[in-house]
N, C-alpha and C positions, 0 to 999 in steps of 0.2 A: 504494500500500500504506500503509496506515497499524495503528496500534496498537488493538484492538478489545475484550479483555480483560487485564489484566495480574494477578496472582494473590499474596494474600498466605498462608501458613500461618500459622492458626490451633490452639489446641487446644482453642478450644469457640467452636463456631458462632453459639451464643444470647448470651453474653457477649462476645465480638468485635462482634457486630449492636450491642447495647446501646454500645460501645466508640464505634465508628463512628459510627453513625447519634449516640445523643442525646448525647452527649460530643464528637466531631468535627463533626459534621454534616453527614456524607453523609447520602442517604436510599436508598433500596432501587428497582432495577431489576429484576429477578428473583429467585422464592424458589419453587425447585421443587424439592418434595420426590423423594429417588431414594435409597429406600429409607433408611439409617441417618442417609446427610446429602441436606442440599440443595445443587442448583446457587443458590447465595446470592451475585448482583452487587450493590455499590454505585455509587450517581454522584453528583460534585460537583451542587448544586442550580441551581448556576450554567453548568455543562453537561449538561444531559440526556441528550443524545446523543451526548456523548464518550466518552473509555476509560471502560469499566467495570472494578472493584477485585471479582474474587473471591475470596470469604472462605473459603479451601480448607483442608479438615481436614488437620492434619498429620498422619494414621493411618502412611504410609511410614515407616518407619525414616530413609531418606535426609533425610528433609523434618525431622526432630526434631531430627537432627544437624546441618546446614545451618543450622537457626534457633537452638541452643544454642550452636553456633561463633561465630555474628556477634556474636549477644548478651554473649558472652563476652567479646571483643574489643572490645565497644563499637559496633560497625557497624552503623549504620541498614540494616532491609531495603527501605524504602522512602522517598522524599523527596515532601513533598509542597507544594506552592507555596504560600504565604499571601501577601497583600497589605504584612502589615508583622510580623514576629515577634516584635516584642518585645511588641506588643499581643494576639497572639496566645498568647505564652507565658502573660500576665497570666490571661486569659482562661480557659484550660485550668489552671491552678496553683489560680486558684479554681473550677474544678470538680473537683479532686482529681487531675490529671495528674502524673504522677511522672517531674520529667525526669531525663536523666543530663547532659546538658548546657544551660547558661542560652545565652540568646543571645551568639553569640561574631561578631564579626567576622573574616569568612575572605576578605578580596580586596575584589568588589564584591559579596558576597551578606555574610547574618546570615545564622546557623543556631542552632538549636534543636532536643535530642534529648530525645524521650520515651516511656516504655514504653505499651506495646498494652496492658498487663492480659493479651497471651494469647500473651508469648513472643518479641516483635520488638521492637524498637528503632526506629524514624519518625523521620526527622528534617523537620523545617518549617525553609521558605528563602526568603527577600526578598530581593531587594536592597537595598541599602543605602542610606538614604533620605537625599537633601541635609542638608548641615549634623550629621550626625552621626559 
């Protein structure tokens, strides 16, 4: 068994895509339309064929509330692995990313939290690199 889709709420499918894809850089594994939204996957470029991230309309009430509690609180709804974060932080800060947290050392990981543009909290996680 393994993990095959995992699922982020959004509250707009066209500006999360734009979030994702040319600001992160994911790119796009399925976008099929089904009626108001789409079934819309992402995938790392560097795994094709791994989990895919769908971009799921938070239309439920549960899913509004869910992602306005975390965010509230500060809670990333999702973590995502980068190579080194403090270069990635650089990276995304000039492309206009808005974090709530700068890289922090937590143990043997760095972490870095930053807003979607569409209601979540992301946090990005490295390890912690020799000599620092």
């Amino acid at each position: 068994m393994r993990i095959g889709v995992t699922s982020v709420f959004v509250d707009d499918q066209d500006r999360a895509l734009g979030f994702y894809v040319d600001v992160l850089g994911f790119q796009v594994k399925d976008r099929v339309p089904l009626g108001e939204f789409d079934w819309l996957t992402l995938v790392s470029p560097a795994d094709v064929e791994g989990t895919q991230l769908l971009l799921e309309p938070d239309q439920h009430p549960a899913a509004r509330a869910y992602k306005s509690a975390l965010s509230a609180d500060g809670i990333p709804v999702m973590s995502f692995a980068v190579d080194d974060v403090e270069n990635e932080y650089r990276r995304l800060q000039e492309r206009g990313v808005v974090f709530t947290q700068a890289p922090t050392v937590s143990g043997p990981v760095v972490t870095a939290v930053c807003d979607d543009t569409c209601g979540n909290l992301l946090q990005l996680v490295s390890p912690v690199r020799a000599g620092a």
